[in-house]
N, C-alpha and C positions, 0 to 999 in steps of 0.2 A: 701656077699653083696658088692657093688660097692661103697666104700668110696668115691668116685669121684662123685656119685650120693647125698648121705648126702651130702657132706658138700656144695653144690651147690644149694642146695634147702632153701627156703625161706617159711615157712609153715604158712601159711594164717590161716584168724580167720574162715571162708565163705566155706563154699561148693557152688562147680560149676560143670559143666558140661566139662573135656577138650576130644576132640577130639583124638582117638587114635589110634594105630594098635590091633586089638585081635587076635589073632592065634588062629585055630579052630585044635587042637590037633588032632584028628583022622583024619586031611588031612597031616598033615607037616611033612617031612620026615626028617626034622634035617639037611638040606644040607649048612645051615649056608649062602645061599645067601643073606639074609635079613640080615643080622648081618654084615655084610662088605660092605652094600648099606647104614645103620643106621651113618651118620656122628656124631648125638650126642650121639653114643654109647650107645643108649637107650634097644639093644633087645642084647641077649646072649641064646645060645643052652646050655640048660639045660636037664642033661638026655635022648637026641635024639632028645628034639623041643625047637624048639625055643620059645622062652616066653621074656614077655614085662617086664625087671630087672630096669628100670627108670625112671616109668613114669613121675613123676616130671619133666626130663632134654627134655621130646619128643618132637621135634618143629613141631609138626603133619603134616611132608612135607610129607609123603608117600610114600619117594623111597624105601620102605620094600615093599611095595605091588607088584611095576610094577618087580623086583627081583624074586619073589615068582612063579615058574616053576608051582607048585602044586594048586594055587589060595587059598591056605591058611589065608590068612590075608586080613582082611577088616579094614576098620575103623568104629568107634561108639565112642557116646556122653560117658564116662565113667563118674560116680557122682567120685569128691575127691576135696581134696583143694590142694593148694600148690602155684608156684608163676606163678602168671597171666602175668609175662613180657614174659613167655616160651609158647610158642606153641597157639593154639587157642582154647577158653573158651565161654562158654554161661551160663549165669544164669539161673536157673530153680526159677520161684515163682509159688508158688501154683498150682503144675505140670505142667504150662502152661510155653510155650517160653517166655523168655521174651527179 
């Protein structure tokens, strides 16, 4: 685990919606180009792919994406909570946008 990720996280009372990278594992080859495009150090090659180690600290900029040689990584609304000053957030009420 990335101690550098705790102790920078602020854990809300709320779920929300934040914005994030997903690796689609049977595409990504582990070549670590998203992982040294990641400035808040959010994404780490674990076991050959790459995987999302912080999402708390992600600033949903998406230089992992235009990096990604294999088109491995999208973005999508992820449900969690955490601190809403980091990356971009939308509230879900009664499954509607809100």
């Amino acid at each position: 685990m990335d101690w550098n990720c705790e102790a920078s996280t602020t854990w809300g009372t709320s779920y929300f919606n934040k914005w994030l990278p997903v690796i689609d594992e049977e595409v990504c080859t582990g070549c670590g180009l998203c992982v040294a495009a990641c400035s808040p150090n959010c994404l780490d090659v674990v076991n050959g792919i790459a995987m999302l180690t912080c999402a708390q600290t992600c600033g949903s900029e998406e230089h992992c994406i235009g990096e990604c040689p294999e088109d491995a990584i999208h973005m999508q609304w992820i449900p969690m909570k955490g601190d809403t000053n980091v990356g971009q957030w939308r509230i879900v009420v009664q499954g509607l946008d809100a």
